[in-house]
C-alpha positions in Angstrom: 0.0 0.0 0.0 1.3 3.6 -0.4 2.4 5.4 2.4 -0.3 7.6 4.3 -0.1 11.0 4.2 -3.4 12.4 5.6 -2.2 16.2 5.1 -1.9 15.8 1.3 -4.5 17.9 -0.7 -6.0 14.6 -2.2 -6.1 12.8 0.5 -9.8 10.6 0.6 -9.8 10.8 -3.3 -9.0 7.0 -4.7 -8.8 7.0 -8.4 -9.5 4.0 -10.5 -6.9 3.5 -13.6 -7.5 1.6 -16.8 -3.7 2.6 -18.0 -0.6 2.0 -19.7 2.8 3.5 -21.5 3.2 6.7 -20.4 -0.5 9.3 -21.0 -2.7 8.2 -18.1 0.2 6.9 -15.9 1.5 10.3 -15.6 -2.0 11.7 -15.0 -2.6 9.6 -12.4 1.3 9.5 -10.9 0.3 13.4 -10.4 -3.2 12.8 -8.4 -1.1 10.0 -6.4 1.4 12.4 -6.0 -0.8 15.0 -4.5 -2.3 12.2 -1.9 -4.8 10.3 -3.9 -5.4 6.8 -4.2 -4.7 5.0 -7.1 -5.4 1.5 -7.9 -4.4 0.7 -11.2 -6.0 -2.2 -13.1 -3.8 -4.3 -14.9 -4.0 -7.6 -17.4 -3.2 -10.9 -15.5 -0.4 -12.0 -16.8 1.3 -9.3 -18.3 0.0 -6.1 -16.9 1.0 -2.4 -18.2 3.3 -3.3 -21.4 5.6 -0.2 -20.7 6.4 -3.2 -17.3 8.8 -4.4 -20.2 10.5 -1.6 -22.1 13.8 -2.7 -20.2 15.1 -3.8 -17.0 17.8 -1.6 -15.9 16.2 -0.4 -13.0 17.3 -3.8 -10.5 15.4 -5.6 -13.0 12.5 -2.7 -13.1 11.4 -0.7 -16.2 12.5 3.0 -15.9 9.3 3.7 -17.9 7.4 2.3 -15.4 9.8 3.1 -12.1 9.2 6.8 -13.4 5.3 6.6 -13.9 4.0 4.2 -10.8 5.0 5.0 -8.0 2.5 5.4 -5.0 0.2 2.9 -6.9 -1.8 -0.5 -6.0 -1.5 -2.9 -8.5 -4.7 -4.6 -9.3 -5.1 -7.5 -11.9 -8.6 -8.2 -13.5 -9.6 -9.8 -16.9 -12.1 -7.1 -17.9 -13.6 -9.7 -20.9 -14.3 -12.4 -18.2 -17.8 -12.3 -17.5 -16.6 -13.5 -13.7 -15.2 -10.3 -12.6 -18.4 -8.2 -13.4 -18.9 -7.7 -10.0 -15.6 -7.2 -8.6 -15.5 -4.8 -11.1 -18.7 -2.5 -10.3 -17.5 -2.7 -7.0 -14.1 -1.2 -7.3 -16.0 1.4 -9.8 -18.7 2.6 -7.3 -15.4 3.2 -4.9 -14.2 5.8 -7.5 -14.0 9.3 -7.1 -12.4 9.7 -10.4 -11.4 6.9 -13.3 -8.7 7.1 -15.9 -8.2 5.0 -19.0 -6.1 5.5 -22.6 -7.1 1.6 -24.2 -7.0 1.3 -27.4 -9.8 3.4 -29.3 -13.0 1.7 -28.7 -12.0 -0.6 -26.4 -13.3 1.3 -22.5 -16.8 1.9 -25.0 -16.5 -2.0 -25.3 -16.1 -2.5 -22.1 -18.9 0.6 -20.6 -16.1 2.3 -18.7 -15.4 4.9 -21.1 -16.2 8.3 -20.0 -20.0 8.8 -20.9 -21.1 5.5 -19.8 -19.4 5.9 -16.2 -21.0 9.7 -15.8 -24.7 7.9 -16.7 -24.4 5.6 -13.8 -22.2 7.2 -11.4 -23.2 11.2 -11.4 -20.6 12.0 -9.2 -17.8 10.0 -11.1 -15.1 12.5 -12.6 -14.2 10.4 -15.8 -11.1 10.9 -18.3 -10.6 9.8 -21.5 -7.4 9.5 -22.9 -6.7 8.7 -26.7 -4.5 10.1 -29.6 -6.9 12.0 -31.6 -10.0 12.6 -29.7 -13.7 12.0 -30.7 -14.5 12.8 -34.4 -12.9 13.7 -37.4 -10.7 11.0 -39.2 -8.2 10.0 -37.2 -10.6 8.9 -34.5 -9.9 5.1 -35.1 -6.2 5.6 -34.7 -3.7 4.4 -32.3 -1.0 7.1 -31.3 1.9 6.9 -29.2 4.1 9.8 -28.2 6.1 9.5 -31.6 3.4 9.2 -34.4 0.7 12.5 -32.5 4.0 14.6 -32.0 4.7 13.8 -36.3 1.5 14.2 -36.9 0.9 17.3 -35.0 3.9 19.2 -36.6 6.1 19.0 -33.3 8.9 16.6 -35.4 8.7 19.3 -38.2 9.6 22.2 -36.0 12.5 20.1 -34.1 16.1 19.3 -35.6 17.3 21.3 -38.9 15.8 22.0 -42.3 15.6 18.4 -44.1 16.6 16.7 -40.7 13.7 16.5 -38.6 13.4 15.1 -35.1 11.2 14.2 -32.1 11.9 15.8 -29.3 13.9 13.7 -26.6 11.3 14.1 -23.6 7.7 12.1 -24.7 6.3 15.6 -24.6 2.8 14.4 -26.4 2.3 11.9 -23.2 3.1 14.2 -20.6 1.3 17.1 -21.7 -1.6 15.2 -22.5 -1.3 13.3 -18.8 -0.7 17.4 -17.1 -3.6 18.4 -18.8 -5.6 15.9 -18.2 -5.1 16.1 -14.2 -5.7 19.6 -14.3 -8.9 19.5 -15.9 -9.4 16.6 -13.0 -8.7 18.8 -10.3 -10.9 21.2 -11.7 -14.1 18.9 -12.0 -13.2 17.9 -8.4 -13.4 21.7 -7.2 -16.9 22.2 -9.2 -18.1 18.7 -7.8 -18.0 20.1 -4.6 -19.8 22.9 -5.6 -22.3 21.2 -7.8 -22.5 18.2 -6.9 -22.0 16.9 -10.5 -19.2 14.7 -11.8 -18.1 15.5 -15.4 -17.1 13.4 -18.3 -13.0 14.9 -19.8 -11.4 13.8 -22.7 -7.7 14.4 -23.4 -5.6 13.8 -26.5 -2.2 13.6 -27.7 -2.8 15.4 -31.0 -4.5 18.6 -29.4 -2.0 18.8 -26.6 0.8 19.1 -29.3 -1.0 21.8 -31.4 -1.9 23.6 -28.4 2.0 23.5 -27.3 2.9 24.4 -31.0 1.2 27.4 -30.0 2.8 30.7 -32.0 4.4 28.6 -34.3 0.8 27.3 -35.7 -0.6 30.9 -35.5 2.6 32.1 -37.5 2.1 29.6 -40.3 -2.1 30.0 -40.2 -1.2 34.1 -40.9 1.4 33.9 -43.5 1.2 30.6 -45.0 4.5 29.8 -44.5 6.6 27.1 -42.3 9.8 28.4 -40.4 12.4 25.9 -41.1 13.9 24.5 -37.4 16.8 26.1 -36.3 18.9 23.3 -34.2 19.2 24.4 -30.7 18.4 28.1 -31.6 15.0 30.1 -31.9 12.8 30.6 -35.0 11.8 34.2 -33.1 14.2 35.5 -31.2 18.3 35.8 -31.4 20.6 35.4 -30.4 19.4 32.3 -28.5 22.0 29.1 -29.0 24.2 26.9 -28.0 28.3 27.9 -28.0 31.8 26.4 -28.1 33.7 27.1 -25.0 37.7 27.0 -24.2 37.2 23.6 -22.7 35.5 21.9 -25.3 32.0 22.5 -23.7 29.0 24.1 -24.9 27.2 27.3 -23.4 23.9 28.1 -24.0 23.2 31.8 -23.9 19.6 33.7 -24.2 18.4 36.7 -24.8 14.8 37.8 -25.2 14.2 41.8 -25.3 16.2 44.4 -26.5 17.8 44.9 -23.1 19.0 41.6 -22.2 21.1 42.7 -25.6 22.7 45.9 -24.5 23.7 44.0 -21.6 24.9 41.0 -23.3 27.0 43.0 -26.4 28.5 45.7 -23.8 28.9 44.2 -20.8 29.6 40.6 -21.8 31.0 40.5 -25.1 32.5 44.2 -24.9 31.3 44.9 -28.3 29.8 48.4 -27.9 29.6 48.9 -31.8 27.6 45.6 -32.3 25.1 47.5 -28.9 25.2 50.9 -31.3 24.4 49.1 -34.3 21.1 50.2 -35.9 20.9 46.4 -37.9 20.7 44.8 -34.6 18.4 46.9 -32.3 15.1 45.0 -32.3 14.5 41.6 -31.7 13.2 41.7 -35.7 16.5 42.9 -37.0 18.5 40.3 -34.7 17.2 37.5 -35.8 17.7 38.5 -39.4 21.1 38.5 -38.5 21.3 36.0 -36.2 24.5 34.3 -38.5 26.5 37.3 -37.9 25.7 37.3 -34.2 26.5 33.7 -33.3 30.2 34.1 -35.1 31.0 36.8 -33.1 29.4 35.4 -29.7 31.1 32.1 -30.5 34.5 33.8 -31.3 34.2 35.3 -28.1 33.1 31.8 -26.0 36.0 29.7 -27.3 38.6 32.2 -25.4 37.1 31.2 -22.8 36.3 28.0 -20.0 32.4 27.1 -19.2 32.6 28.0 -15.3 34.0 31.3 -16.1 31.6 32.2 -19.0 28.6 31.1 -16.6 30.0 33.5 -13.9 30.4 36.6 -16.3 27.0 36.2 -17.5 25.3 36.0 -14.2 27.2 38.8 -12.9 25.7 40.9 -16.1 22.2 39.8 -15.6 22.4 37.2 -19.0 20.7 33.9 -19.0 23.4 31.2 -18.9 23.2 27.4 -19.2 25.4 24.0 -19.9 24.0 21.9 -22.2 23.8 18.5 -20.4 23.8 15.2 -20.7 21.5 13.1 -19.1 24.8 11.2 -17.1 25.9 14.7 -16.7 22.4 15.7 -15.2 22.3 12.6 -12.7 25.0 13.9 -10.3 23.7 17.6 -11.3 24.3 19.9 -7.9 21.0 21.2 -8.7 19.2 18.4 -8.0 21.6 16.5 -5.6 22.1 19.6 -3.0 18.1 19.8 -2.9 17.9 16.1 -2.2 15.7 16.0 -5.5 16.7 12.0 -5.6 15.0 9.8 -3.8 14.3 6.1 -2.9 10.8 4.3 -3.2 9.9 0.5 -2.6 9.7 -1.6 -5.1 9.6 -5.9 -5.5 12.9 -5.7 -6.0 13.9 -3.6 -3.6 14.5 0.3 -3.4 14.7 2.1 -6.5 15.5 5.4 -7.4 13.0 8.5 -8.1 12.6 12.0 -8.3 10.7 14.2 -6.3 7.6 15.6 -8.0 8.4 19.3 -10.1 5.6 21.1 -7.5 6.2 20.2 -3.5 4.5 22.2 -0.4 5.5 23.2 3.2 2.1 22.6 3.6 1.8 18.9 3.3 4.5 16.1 2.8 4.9 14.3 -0.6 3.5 10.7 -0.7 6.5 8.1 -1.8 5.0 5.3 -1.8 6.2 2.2 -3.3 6.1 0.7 -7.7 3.8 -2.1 -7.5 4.8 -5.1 -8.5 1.9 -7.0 -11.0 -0.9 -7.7 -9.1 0.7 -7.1 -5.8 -2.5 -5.8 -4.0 -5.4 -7.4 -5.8 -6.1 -9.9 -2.9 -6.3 -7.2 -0.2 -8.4 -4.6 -2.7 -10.6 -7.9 -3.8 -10.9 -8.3 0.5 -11.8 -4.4 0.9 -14.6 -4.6 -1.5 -15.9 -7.8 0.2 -14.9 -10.8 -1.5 -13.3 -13.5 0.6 -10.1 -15.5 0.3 -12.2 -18.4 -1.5 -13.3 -15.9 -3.7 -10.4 -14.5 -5.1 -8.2 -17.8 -5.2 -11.4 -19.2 -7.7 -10.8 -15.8 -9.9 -7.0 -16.1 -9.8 -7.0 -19.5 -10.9 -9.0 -19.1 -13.4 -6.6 -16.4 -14.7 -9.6 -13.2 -14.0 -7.9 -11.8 -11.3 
């Protein structure tokens, strides 16, 4: 079970997942996270397939280290007829269910989003796909990958003629945020109105929503800004540099300020400050070419640590670029005590605090459940008995 933590704001919520990969675990990794419940409903046998995406983690998935911790594991067969009841028990438990099955299938199986709001008014209900209801892509599978290319994000990411996915699964985890927001939310006016609500989330509108400016720039003038690597399509300069010590420093600036400061005070370069080509954000980026040369001839005089130090000192946004090893012993994280161990079958395992913590209440770190782990003791809670369950498991329902 996950450890109690009566202070947390969702404390007394227990959320019922229909889940796997990445989406809805995340969504619901944030409500457990914040103090809800989760039990999360898993196939006998082989449970959540992102369970097998490796086994680095003392035999663990990172994938799923990452998404489920502070979860109960519970294993049903939702096409046997047998555990109809166990199911509507567990479901009239539910202040809030999650799924992201395959299109059609939670309609299939009545605990899609509608169906659960008919018999449950007070049920907040998500639905999770890759396209959303209507239009023609309705039917489709999506994964992180195939919404982000299909939403424009791979276009916009790499260089001209080399396009890439972002590294972070930024379809998934913007479609999970979004979707426990808009949970949170229903909660609030649930308690003011009594009245569950029905929420569906996709992977394709989360990436169009985050492709933001660059859709509205292309809607206006018809045209596609080709990707720019590490740098901006808008502003400049904004990029990564070569440093002394065979590093890279990433420098930013954003207004026509930042600019003065970074040309005089950093570079020393009071006639690029004075020069009329480069005075608005506009005119920079036009010349952005020009810029990086002389910002880069003036980075590889110099070492990383000192760069960093001058441009704090002047005000100017300063950053390594990191690797992920490089990131894993970052001071950032380790003098904050951002790393963390959890339980797990195979013993502790590794995790990071949660992005948003509070004075106010202490962070839940409970443990990864292992497949099936709690089903007996949930299958007890909602009244079954040991007889019960062991018919069920052996007959590969539970």
């Amino acid at each position: 079970m996950t450890r109690s933590t009566p202070d947390a704001p969702l404390a007394g919520l227990t959320v019922i997942s229909f889940e796997q990969a990445v989406a809805a675990p995340y969504c619901t990794r944030l409500l457990a996270d914040l103090g809800a419940r989760v039990i999360k409903v898993e196939q006998p046998g082989s449970g959540d397939f992102s369970r097998g995406f490796d086994d680095v983690a003392d035999g663990l998935a990172t994938h799923f280290v990452w998404l489920n911790r502070n979860k109960e594991s519970v294993t049903l067969d939702l096409k046997n007829a047998d555990v109809t009841e166990v199911l509507d028990r567990l479901l009239e438990k539910a202040d809030i269910v999650v799924q992201n099955l395959a299109p059609g299938a939670a309609r299939r199986l009545g605990i899609d989003a509608t169906t659960l709001l008919a018999r449950f008014p007070r049920i907040v209900a998500v639905d999770m796909s890759g396209y959303g209801t209507g239009g023609p892509l309705e039917h489709r599978r999506a994964y992180d990958l195939l919404a982000q290319a299909e939403a424009g994000s791979c276009w916009t990411t790499g260089w001209e003629g080399n396009p890439a996915k972002p590294g972070p699964p930024v379809a998934d985890v913007g479609c999970g945020s979004h979707a426990a927001m808009s949970v949170l939310a229903a909660i609030i006016r649930r308690d003011r109105t009594g009245e569950g609500a029905a929420i569906e989330a996709d992977l394709f509108d989360t990436v169009t929503d985050f492709l933001g400016f660059t859709l509205l720039h292309a809607r206006y003038t018809g045209q596609n800004r080709p990707p720019l690597g590490m740098s901006s399509v808008v502003v400049a300069p904004y990029n990564g540099y070569p440093t002394r010590d065979g590093r890279t420093v990433v420098l930013g600036t954003t207004n026509d300020n930042e600019w003065q400061r970074l040309s005089r005070t950093l570079l020393g370069r009071d006639d690029l400050a004075d020069d009329p080509a480069y005075a608005t954000t506009p005119r920079r980026h036009e010349h952005r070419e020009v810029l990086d040369e002389a910002i880069a001839a003036w980075t590889e005089t110099l070492d990383l640590e000192e760069i960093c130090a001058r441009a704090d000192a002047a005000g100017i946004g300063v950053a390594a670029l990191s690797s992920p090893t490089d990131v894993v012993g970052h001071p950032q994280l380790v003098d904050r005590g951002r790393w963390q161990d959890v339980p797990s079958p195979v013993g502790p395992v590794h995790t990071l605090m949660p992005p948003t913590t509070s004075p106010q209440w202490e962070t839940p770190l409970g443990g990864v459940p292992g497949l099936g782990e709690h089903t007996e003791a949930v299958l007890a809670e909602l009244g079954f008995d040991a007889d019960q369950y062991a018919k069920l498991h052996a007959a590969g329902a539970a």
